[in-house]
C-alpha positions in Angstrom: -5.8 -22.2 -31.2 -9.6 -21.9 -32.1 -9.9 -20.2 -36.0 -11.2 -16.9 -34.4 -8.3 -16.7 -32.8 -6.2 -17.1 -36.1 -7.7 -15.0 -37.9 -7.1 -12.2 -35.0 -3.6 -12.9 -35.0 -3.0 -12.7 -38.7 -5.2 -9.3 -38.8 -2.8 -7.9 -35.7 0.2 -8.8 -37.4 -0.6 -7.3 -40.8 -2.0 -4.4 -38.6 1.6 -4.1 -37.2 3.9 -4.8 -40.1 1.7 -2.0 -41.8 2.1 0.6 -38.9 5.8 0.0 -38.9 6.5 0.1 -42.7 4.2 3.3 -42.7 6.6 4.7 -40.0 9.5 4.2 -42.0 7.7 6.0 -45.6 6.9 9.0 -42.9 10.9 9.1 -41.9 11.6 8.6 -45.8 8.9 11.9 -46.0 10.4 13.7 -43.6 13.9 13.6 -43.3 14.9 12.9 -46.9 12.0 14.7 -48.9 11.1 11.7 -51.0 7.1 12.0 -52.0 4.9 10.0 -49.2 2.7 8.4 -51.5 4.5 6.3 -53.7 4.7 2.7 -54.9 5.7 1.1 -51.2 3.0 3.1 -49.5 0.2 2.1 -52.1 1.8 -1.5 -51.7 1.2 -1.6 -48.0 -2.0 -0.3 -47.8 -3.5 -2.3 -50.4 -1.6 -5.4 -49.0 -3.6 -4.7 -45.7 -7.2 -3.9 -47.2 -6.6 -7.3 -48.8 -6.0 -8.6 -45.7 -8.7 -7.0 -43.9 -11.0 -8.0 -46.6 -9.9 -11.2 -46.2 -10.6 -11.3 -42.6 -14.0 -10.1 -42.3 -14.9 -12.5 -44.6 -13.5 -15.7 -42.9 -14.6 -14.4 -39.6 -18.4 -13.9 -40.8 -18.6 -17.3 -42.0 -16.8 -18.1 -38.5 -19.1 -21.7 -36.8 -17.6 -20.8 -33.1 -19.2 -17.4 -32.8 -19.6 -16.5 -28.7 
């Protein structure tokens, strides 16, 4: 697996473990009234800015550009 590649894969996971633990805060919202933005929900999205940061930067500095 060629870096690009990687680094794709580890931003559409993060991507997806984000969507899905949003998901579950919006049922939390919903259904039991709890606030939605609350110490998971700041957690998850700073977790994936991190990681987005993260690859943007290994990406740009990427030697097997197409």
């Amino acid at each position: 697996m060629k870096n690009r590649n990687l680094w794709r894969t580890i931003f559409a996971l993060s991507a997806l473990v984000t969507l899905i633990g949003l998901g579950f805060i919006a049922y939390n919202h919903f259904v039991f009234h709890q606030p939605f933005m609350n110490r998971t929900t700041k957690g998850l999205l700073s977790a994936f800015f991190l990681s987005l940061v993260m690859v943007a930067i290994s990406l740009s500095k990427s030697n097997d550009k197409k």
